[in-house]
C-alpha positions, 0 to 999 in steps of 0.5 A: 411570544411562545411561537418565537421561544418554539422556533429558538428551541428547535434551531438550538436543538437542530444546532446542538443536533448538527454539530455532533456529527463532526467526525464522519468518515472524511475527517479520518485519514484514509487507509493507505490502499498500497498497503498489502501482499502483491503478487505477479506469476507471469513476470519477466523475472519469473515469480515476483511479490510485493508486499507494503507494510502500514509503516512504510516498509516494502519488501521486494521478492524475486524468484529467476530460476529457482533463487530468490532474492530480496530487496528492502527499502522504505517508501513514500507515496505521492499522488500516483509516484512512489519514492524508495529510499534506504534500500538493502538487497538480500541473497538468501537470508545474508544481507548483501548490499546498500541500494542506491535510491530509486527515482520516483516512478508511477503506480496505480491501483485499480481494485484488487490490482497493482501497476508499477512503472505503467506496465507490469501488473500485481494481484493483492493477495492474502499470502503468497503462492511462492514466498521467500526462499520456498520451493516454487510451486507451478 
C-alpha cells in the first residue's frame, strides 16, 4: 500500500513537473526574419536599400546618378512571396504618386542575405552606407 501511494506521488509530481513547461519557445510566435535594413551597392539601379518595418511597412530607396527616389508600401509575406500593396512614390521629400500594387513575386533569406525576385541580392545591415537623400559615398 505505501509502494503504490509512492509511485501516485511521484507521477502527480512529474505530472504537475510536466505541465509547467507549456510555454517554450515554439508556442511563441516567430520573429518575422524580414524585418530590418537591406542593402545592395552593386544594383543595376546603383545604391538601392530595403528596410522592413515589424508593422509591416517597407520603404524602398533608390539612388541612379546621384538622385534618390523612394517608395512605400505595405507588405504580407506568405511562404517565400511577398505581397505589396498601398504603394507611394517619393522624388525627394515631395510625395509623388499612387503605385499600383505589386504581384507577388519570390523572396529568400539565407542568414544575413536577402533575395528578391530570385536574383538580386541584399546584405542586413544596422544602418545604411548611403541613405535617403545623402550624399553617396564610394
Amino acid at each position: 500500500m505505501k509502494k503504490r501511494l509512492f509511485i501516485n506521488v511521484m507521477v502527480l509530481l512529474m505530472l504537475i513537473g510536466l505541465s509547467g513547461c507549456t510555454t517554450t519557445a515554439a508556442s511563441q510566435e516567430p520573429a518575422n526574419p524580414l524585418v530590418g535594413k537591406w542593402e545592395a551597392t552593386d544594383s543595376l539601379m546603383g545604391y538601392e536599400n530595403y528596410e522592413f518595418t515589424p508593422d509591416n511597412q517597407v520603404i524602398h530607396e533608390i539612388c541612379s546618378n546621384g538622385t534618390w527616389t523612394k517608395s512605400t508600401y505595405d507588405y504580407q509575406a506568405s511562404g517565400n512571396n511577398l505581397f505589396l500593396t498601398n504603394g507611394q512614390y517619393y522624388q525627394g521629400e515631395q510625395f509623388s504618386q499612387v503605385l499600383e500594387d505589386k504581384d507577388s513575386f519570390a523572396y529568400q533569406i539565407d542568414g544575413d542575405q536577402l533575395t528578391l525576385y530570385n536574383k538580386f541580392t541584399f546584405n542586413r545591415v544596422d544602418q545604411f552606407t548611403n541613405a535617403y537623400g545623402t550624399a553617396v559615398k564610394k
